[in-house]
C-alpha positions as CSV (number, residue, x, y, z in Angstrom):
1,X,0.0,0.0,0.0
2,X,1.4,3.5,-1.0
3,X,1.7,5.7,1.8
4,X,1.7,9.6,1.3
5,X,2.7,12.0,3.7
6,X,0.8,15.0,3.9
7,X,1.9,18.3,6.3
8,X,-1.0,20.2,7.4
9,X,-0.6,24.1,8.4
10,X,-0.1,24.0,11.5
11,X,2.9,21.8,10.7
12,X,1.4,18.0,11.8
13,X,2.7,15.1,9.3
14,X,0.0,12.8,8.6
15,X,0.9,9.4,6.6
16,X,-2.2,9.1,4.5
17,X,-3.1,5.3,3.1
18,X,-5.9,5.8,1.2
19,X,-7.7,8.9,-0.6
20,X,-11.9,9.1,-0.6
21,X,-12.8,12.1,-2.9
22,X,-16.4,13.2,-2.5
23,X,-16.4,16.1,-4.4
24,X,-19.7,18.0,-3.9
25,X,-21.1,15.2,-2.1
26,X,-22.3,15.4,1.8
27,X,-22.2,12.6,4.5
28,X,-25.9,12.2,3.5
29,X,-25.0,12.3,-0.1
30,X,-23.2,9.2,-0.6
31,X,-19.9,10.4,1.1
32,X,-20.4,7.9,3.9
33,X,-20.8,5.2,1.7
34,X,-17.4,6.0,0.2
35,X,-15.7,6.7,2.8
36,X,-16.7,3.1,4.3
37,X,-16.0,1.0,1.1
38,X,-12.4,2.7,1.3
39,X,-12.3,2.2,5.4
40,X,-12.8,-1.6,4.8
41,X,-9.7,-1.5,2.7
42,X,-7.7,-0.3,5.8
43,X,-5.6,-2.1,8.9
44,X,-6.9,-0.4,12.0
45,X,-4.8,2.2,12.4
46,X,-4.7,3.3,9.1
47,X,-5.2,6.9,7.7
48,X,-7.7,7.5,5.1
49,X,-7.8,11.2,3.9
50,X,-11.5,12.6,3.1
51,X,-11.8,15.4,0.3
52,X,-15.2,16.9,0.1
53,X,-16.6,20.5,-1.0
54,X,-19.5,20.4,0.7
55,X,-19.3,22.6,4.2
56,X,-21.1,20.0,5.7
57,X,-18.8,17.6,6.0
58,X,-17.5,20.1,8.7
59,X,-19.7,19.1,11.5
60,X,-20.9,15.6,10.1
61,X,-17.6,13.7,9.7
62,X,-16.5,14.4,13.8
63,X,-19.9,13.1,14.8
64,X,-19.6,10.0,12.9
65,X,-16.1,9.6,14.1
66,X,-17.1,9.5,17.6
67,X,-19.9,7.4,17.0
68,X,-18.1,4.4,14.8
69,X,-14.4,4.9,16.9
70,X,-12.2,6.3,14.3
71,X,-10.0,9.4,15.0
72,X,-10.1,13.0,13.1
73,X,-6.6,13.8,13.0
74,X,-6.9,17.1,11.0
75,X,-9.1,19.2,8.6
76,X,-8.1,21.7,6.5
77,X,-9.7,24.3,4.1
78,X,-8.5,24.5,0.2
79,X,-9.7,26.4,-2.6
80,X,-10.7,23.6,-4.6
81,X,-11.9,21.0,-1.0
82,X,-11.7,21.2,2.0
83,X,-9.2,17.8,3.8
84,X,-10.2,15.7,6.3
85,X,-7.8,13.1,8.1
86,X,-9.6,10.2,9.4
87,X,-7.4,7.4,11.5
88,X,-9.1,3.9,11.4
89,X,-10.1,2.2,14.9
């Protein structure tokens, strides 16, 4: 498995395993459903990165991470998505 690192802005490495872009889709929109056929693909411990325009995805990726276990690790803002840094339970 390819492992990327990525350096957020505040100057955190994350090794990302796996990338899930959503594009303009929501955690209601089908994002979930990506993001968990690309979870199942991970070793616990694992990081998956999220890509997703849709503001959203903001306040509805932490509460799904606290309900199923994983970790957010990092989110940050782009001009073309916003990045989220999920680590698998």
């Amino acid at each position: 498995m390819t492992v990327e690192t990525f350096t957020t802005r505040t100057g955190q490495n994350i090794a990302v395993n796996a990338l899930c872009d959503g594009g303009d889709q929501g955690c209601g929109g089908g994002l979930l459903i990506l993001m968990l056929q690309a979870m199942k693909r991970l070793q616990s411990g694992d990081v998956l990165e999220v890509r997703s325009t849709d503001p959203g995805v903001r306040e509805d990726l932490p509460a799904w991470c606290r309900m199923t276990g994983n970790t957010l690790l990092a989110e940050q803002e782009g001009e073309q998505s916003n990045r989220y840094f999920v680590r698998k339970a």
